[in-house]
N, C-alpha and C positions, 0 to 999 in steps of 0.2 A: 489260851486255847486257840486251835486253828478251827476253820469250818473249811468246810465242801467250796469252793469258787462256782458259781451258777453257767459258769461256760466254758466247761475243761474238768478234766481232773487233778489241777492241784490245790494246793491249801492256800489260803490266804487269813493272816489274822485275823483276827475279829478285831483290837487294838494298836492303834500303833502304837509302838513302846516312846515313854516319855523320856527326853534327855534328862542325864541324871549328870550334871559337870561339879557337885561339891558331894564330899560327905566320902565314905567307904561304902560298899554293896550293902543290904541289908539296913540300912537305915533311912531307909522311905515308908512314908506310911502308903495307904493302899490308893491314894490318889495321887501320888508323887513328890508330895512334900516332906523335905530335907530336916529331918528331925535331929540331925548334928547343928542347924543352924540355929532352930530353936534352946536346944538345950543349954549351945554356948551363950545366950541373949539372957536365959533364966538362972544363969552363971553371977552377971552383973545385977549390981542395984536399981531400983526401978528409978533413982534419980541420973544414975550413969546412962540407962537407957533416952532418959529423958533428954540428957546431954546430947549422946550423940545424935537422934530424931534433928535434935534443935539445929546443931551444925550439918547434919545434911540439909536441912530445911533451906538455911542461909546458905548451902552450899549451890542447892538450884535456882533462887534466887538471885544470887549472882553470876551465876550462865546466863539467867535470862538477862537480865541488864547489858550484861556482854552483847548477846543476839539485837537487842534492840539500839542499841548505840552503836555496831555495825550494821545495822541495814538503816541508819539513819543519815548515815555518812552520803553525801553527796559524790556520787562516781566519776 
């Protein structure tokens, strides 16, 4: 919905529209969350899920060791 702008007469949102970069139109719920991303997740098994949580886990983990062993390096 637009409302009245308080200094002029034109419209100005009342929301800003939330970027939507996965999924097809129509499958957001009303807060903006990608209900194709969910869907595909409740696809797999809860131990698949588990798997991969686990290896993203390990996977920022070794960013950060990366980060910390280059700024440890002496310049």
């Amino acid at each position: 919905m637009a409302t009245m702008a308080s200094s002029g007469g034109d419209f100005a949102p009342s929301a800003a529209p939330s970027p939507r970069p996965f999924g097809a139109p129509g499958q957001y719920d009303e807060s903006g969350v990608d209900l194709s991303l969910i869907r595909a997740n409740m696809r797999v098994t809860p131990t698949e899920r588990a798997r991969r949580a686990e290896h993203g886990r390990r996977a920022a983990l070794r960013v950060r060791e990366i980060g910390r062993a280059g700024r440890a390096k002496p310049a």
